[in-house]
C-alpha positions as a LaTeX table, in Angstrom:
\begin{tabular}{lrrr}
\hline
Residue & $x$ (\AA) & $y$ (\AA) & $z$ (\AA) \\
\hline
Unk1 & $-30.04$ & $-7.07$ & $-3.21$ \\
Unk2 & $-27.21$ & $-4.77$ & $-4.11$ \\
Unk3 & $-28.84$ & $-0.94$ & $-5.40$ \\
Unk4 & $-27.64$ & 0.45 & $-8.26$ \\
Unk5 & $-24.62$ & 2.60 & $-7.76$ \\
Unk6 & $-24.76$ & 6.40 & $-8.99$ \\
Unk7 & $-21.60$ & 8.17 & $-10.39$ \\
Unk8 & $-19.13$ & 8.75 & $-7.99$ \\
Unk9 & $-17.49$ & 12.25 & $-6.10$ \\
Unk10 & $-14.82$ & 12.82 & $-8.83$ \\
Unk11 & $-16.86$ & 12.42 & $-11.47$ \\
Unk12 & $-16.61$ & 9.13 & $-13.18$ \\
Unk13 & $-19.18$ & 7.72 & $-15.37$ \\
Unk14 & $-20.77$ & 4.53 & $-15.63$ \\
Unk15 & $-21.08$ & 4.53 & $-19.47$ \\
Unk16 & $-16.93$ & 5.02 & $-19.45$ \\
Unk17 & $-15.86$ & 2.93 & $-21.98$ \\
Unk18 & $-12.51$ & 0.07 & $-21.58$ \\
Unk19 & $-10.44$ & 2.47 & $-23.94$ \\
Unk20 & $-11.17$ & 5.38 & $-21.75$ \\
Unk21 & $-10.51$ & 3.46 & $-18.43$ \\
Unk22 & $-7.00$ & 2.38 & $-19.37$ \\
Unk23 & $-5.79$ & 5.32 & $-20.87$ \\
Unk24 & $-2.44$ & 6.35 & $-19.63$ \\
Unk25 & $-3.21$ & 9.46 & $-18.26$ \\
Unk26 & $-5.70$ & 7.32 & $-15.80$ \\
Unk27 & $-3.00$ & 4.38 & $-15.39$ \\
Unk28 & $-0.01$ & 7.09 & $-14.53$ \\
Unk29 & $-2.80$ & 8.02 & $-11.23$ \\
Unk30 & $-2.72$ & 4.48 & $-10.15$ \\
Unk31 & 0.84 & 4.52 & $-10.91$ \\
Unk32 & 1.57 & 7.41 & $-8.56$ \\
Unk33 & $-0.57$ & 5.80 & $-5.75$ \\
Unk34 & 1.11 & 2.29 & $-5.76$ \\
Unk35 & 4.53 & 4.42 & $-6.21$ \\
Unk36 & 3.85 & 5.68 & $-2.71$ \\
Unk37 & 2.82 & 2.49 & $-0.90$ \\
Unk38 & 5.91 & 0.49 & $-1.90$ \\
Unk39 & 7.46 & 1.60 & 0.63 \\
Unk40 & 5.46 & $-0.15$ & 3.28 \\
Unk41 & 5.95 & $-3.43$ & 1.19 \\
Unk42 & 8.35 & $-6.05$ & 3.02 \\
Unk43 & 9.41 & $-7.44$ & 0.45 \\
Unk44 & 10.04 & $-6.48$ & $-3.45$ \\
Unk45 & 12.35 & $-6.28$ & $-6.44$ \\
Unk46 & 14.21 & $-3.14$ & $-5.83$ \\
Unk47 & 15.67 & $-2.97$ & $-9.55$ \\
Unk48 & 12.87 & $-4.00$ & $-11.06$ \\
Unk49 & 10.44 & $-1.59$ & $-9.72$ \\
Unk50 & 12.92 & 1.09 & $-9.89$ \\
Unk51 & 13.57 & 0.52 & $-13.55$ \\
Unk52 & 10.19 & 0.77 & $-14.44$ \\
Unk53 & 9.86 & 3.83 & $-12.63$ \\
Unk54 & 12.49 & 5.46 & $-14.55$ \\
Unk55 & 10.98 & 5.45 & $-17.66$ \\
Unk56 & 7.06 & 5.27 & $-16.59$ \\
Unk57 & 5.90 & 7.32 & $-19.43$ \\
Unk58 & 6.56 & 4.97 & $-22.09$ \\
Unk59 & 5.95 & 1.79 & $-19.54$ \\
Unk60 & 2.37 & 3.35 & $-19.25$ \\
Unk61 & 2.08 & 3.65 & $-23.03$ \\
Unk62 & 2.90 & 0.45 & $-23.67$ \\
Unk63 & 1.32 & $-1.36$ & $-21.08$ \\
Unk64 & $-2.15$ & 0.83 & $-22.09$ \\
Unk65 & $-1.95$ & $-0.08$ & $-25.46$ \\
Unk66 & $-1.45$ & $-4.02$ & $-24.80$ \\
Unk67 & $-4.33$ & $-4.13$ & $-22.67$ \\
Unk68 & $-6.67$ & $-1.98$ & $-25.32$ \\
Unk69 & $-5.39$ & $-4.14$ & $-27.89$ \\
Unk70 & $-5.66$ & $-7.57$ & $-26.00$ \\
Unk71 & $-2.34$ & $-8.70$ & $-25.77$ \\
Unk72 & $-1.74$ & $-7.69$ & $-21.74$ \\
Unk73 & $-1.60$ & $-11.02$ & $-20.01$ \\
Unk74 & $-0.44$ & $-10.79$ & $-16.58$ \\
Unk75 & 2.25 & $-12.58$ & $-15.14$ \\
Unk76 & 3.06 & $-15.53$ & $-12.49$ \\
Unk77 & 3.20 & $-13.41$ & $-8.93$ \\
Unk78 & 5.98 & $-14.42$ & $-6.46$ \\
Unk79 & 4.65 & $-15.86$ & $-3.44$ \\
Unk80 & 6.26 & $-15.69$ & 0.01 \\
Unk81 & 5.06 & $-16.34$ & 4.04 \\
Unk82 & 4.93 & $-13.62$ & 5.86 \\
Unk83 & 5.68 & $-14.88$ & 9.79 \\
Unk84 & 2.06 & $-13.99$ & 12.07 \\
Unk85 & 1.97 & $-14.29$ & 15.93 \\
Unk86 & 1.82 & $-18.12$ & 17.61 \\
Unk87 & 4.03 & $-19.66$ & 14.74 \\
Unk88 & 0.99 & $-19.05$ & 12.27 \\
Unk89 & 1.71 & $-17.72$ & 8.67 \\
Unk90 & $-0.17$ & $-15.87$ & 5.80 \\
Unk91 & 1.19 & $-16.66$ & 2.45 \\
Unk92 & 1.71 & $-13.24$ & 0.57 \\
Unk93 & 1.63 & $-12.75$ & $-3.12$ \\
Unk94 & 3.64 & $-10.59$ & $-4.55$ \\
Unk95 & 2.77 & $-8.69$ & $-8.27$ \\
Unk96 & 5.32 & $-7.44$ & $-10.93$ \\
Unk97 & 4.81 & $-3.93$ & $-11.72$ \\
Unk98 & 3.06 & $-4.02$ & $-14.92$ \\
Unk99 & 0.13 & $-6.54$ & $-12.78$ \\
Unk100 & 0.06 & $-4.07$ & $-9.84$ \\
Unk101 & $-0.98$ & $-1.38$ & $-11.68$ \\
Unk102 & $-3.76$ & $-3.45$ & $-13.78$ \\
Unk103 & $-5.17$ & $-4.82$ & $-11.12$ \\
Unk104 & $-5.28$ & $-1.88$ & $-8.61$ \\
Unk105 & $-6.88$ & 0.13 & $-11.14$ \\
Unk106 & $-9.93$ & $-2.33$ & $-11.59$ \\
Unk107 & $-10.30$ & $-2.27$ & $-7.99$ \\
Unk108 & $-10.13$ & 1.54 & $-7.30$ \\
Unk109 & $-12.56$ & 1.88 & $-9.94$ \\
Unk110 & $-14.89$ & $-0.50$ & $-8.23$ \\
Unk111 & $-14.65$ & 0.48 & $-4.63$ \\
Unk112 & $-14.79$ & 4.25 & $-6.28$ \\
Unk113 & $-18.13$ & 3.46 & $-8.20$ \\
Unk114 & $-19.37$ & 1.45 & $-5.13$ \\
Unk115 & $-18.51$ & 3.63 & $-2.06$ \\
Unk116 & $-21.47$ & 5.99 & $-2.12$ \\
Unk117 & $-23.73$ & 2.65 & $-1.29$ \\
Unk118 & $-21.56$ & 1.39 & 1.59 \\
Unk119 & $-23.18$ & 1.56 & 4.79 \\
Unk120 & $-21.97$ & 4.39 & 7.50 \\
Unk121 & $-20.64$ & 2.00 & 9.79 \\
Unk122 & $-18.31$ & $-0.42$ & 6.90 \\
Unk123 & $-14.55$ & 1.09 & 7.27 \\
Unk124 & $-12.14$ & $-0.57$ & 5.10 \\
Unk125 & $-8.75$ & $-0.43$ & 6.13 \\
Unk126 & $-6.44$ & 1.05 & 9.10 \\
Unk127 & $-4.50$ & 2.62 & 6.39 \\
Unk128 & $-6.92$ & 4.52 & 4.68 \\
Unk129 & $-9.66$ & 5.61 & 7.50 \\
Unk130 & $-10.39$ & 4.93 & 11.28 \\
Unk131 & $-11.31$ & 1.54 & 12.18 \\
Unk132 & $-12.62$ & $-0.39$ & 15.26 \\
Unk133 & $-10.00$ & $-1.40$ & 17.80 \\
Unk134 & $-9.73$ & $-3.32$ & 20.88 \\
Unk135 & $-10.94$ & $-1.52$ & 24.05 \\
Unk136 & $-14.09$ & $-0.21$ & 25.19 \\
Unk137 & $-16.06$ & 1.70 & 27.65 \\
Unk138 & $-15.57$ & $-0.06$ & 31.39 \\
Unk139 & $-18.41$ & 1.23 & 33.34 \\
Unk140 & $-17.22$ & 1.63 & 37.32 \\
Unk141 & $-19.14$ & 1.35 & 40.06 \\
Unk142 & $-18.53$ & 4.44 & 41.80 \\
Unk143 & $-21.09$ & 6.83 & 41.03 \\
Unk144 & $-19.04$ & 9.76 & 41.99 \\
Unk145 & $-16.66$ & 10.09 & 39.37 \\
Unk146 & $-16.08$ & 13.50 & 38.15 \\
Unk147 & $-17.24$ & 14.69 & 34.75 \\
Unk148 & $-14.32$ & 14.85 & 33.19 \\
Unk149 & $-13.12$ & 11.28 & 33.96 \\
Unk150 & $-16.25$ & 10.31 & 32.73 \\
Unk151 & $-16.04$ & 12.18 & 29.66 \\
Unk152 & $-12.59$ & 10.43 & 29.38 \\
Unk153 & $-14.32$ & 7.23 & 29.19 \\
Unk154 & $-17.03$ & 7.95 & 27.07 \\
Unk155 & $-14.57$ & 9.36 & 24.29 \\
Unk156 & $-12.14$ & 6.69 & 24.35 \\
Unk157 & $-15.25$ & 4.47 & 23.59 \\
Unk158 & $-16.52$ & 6.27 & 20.85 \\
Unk159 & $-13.23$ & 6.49 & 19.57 \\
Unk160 & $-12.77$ & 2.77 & 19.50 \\
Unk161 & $-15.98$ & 1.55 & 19.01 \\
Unk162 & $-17.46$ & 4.53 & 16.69 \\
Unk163 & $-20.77$ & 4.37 & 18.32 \\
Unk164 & $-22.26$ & 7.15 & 20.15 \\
Unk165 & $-24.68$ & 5.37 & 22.30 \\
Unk166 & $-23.57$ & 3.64 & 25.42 \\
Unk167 & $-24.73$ & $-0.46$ & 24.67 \\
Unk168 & $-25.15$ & $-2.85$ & 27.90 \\
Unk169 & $-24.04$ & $-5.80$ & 25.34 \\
Unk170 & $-21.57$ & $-5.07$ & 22.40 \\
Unk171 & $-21.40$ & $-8.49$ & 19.77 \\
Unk172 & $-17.85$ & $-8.71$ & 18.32 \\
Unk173 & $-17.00$ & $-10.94$ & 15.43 \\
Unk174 & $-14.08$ & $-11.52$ & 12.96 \\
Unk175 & $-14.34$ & $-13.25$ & 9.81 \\
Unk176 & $-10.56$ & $-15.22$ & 9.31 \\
Unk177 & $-8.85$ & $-15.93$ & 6.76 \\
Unk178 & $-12.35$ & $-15.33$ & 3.89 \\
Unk179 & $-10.18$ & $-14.17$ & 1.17 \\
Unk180 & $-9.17$ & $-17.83$ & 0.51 \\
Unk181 & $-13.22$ & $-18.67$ & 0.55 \\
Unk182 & $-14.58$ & $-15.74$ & $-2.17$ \\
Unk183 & $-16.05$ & $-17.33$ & $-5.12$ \\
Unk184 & $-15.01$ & $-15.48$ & $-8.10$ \\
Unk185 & $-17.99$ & $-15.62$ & $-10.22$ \\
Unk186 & $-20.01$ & $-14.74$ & $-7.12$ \\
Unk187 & $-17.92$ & $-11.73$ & $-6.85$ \\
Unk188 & $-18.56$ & $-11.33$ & $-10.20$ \\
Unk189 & $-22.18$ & $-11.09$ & $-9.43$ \\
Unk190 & $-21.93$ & $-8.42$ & $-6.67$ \\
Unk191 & $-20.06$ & $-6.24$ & $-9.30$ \\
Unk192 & $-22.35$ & $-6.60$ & $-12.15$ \\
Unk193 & $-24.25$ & $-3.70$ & $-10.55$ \\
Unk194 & $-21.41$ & $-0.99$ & $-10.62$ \\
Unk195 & $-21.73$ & $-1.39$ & $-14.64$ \\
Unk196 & $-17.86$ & $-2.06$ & $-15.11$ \\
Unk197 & $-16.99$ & $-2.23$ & $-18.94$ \\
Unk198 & $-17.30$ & $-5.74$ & $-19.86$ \\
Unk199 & $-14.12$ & $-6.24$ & $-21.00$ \\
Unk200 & $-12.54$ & $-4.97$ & $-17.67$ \\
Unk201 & $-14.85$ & $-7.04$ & $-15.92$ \\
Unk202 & $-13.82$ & $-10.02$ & $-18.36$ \\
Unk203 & $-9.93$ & $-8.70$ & $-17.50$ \\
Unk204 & $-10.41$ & $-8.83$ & $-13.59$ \\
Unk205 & $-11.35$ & $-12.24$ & $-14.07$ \\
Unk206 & $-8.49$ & $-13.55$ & $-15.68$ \\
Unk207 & $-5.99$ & $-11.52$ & $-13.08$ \\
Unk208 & $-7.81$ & $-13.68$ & $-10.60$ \\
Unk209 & $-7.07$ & $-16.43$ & $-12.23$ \\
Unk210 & $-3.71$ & $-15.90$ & $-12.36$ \\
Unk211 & $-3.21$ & $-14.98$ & $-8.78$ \\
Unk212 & $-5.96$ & $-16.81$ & $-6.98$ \\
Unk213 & $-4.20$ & $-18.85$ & $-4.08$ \\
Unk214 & $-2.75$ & $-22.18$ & $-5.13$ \\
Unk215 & $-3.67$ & $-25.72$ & $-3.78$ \\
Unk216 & $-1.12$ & $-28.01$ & $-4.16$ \\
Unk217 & $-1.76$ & $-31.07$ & $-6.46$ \\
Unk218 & $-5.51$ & $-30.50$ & $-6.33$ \\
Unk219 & $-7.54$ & $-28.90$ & $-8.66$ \\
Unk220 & $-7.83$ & $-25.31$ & $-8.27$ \\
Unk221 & $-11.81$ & $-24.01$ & $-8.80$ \\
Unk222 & $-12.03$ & $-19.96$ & $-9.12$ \\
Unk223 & $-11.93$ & $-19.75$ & $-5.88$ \\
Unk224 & $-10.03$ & $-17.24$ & $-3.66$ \\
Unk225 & $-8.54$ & $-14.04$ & $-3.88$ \\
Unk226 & $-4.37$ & $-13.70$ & $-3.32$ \\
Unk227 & $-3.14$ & $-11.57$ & $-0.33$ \\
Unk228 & $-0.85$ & $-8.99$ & $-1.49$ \\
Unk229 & 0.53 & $-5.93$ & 0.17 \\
Unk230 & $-1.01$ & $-2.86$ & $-1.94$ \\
Unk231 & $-4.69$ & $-3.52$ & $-1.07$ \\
Unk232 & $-5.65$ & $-4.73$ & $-4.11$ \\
Unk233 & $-7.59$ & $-7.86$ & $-2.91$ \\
Unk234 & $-8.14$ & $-5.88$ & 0.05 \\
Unk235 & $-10.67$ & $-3.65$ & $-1.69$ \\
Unk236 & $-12.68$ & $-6.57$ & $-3.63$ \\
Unk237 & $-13.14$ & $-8.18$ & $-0.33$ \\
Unk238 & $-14.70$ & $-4.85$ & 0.88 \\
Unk239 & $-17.38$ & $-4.53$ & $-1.83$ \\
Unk240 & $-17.83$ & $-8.67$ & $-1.27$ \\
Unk241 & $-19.31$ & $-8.27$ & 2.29 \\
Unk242 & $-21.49$ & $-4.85$ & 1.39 \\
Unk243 & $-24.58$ & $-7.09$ & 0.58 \\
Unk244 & $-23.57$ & $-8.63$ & 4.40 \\
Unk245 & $-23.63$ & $-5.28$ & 6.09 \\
Unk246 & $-26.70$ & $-4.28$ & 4.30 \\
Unk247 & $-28.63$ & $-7.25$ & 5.58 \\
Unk248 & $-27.56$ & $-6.01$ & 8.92 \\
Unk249 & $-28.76$ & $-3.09$ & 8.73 \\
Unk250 & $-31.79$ & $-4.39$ & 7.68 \\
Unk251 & $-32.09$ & $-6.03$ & 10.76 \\
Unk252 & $-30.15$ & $-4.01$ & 13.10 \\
Unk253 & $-30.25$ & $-0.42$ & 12.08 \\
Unk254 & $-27.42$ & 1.81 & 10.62 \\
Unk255 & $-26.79$ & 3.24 & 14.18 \\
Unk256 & $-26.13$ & $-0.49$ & 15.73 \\
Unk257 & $-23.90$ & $-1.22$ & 13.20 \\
Unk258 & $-19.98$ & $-1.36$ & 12.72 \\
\hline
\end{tabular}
C-alpha cells in the first residue's frame, strides 16, 4: 500500500489549498521551467509560444484566474509521429501553451509531494538524474589483471548499473509502450495519498481526458496517458509504478533493486 507522503524539501504543504496552488506567482515557476525545455521539443508553434511569452505576466493572470474561477478548459493537443528505429513510430502529442503549463504544474506538484517515498533505486528520467544504461561488468578470466584495470571495470559497472555489489546474475526488464495501458482512475487511486486539493485532482482528470491517446472509431475508456515532449506524462507514469518498486523491495531488498 502506498505510505502517506510528508511535506516535501521546499516546503510545500499538504493542506495547500486550489487557490494557493494556481496562483501566478507559482504558475510563472512552471512557466520558467517549460520556457527552458522548449528547446529540446521537435516540433512546436514558434509564434504561438513566442507570443505568449511576450506578455506572460498577464497570460499567467488570466489563465490563474480561469482556472480558480472554473472556466479553464483545456484545449484539443496536436498530435504527430515521431519516426523510432526499425520503421516503428510513437505518436507524440503536442500541448498549447496555456495546457502545458496546467498540466505540468499538477504533475510537479505530485512527483514533488511524492518523491521523499520513492525507493533509492527508482530514477526517473535521463534528463533529470543518472539512469541505468546498457553495459556491464565482463568478468575475464585472467586472474592477473592489474588493479587498476580492474578498478576500471568495477566503476564502469557501478556507473551503469548503480549497484555496488558485484551480482553473478543481473535480471533486466523493460516495460513498452505502458503509458497507453494506465487506467486513469487507478492512477487516481495511487494519488489520493499525496492529499492533492480536490479540485486539482478533479482538474488532472479532465486534462486526461482531453489528451488521453485516441482509438479510432472505438470507444475511448479513461484509459492512457498522451506522450508529449515536456515530461508531463512522464512524471505520472513515475509515481504509477512506485507501488511496483515497493513490492520489490519487499521482496528483493532496496540494495537489489534498480
Amino acid at each position: 500500500m502506498a505510505t502517506q507522503p510528508t511535506a516535501g524539501s521546499s516546503g510545500t504543504s499538504s493542506t495547500i489549498t486550489f487557490e494557493q496552488l494556481f496562483e501566478t506567482a507559482s504558475l510563472r515557476k512552471t512557466a520558467a521551467t517549460i520556457r527552458k525545455e522548449i528547446r529540446l521539443i521537435r516540433a512546436r508553434d514558434a509564434v504561438d509560444w513566442i507570443d505568449w511569452f511576450v506578455s506572460l505576466e498577464d497570460s499567467l493572470s488570466v489563465l490563474s484566474s480561469d482556472i480558480i474561477s472554473g472556466e479553464y478548459a483545456a484545449s484539443t493537443p496536436t498530435r504527430y509521429e515521431l519516426a523510432k528505429s526499425h520503421g516503428a513510430f510513437r505518436v507524440i502529442t503536442s500541448f498549447n501553451i496555456r495546457d502545458a503549463i496546467v498540466y505540468r504544474h499538477i504533475c510537479d506538484e505530485a512527483l514533488q509531494r511524492a518523491t521523499p517515498q520513492k525507493v533509492a533505486g527508482a530514477f526517473f528520467s535521463r534528463r533529470h538524474a543518472p539512469t541505468p544504461l546498457g553495459k556491464t561488468l565482463i568478468p575475464h578470466d585472467d586472474d592477473y589483471q592489474s588493479f587498476f584495470a580492474v578498478w576500471l571495470q568495477f566503476n564502469q559497472y557501478r556507473a551503469k548499473t548503480m549497484l555496488n555489489q558485484v551480482y553473478q546474475v543481473l535480471v533486466v526488464t523493460d516495460i513498452t509502450n505502458y503509458f497507453d495501458s494506465i487506467q486513469h482512475d487507478l492512477l487516481v487511486e495511487y494519488l489520493s495519498p499525496l492529499k492533492l486539493p480536490r479540485k486539482a485532482v478533479g482538474l488532472l482528470g479532465r486534462l486526461l481526458e482531453a489528451f488521453k491517446p485516441g482509438a479510432g472509431h472505438s470507444p475511448n475508456p479513461r484509459v492512457g496517458l498522451p506522450v508529449d515532449e515536456l515530461d508531463c506524462s512522464r512524471e505520472l507514469a513515475h509515481l504509477f509504478l512506485f507501488e511496483h518498486d515497493s513490492r520489490m523491495v519487499q521482496k528483493f531488498g532496496e540494495a537489489n533493486y534498480v
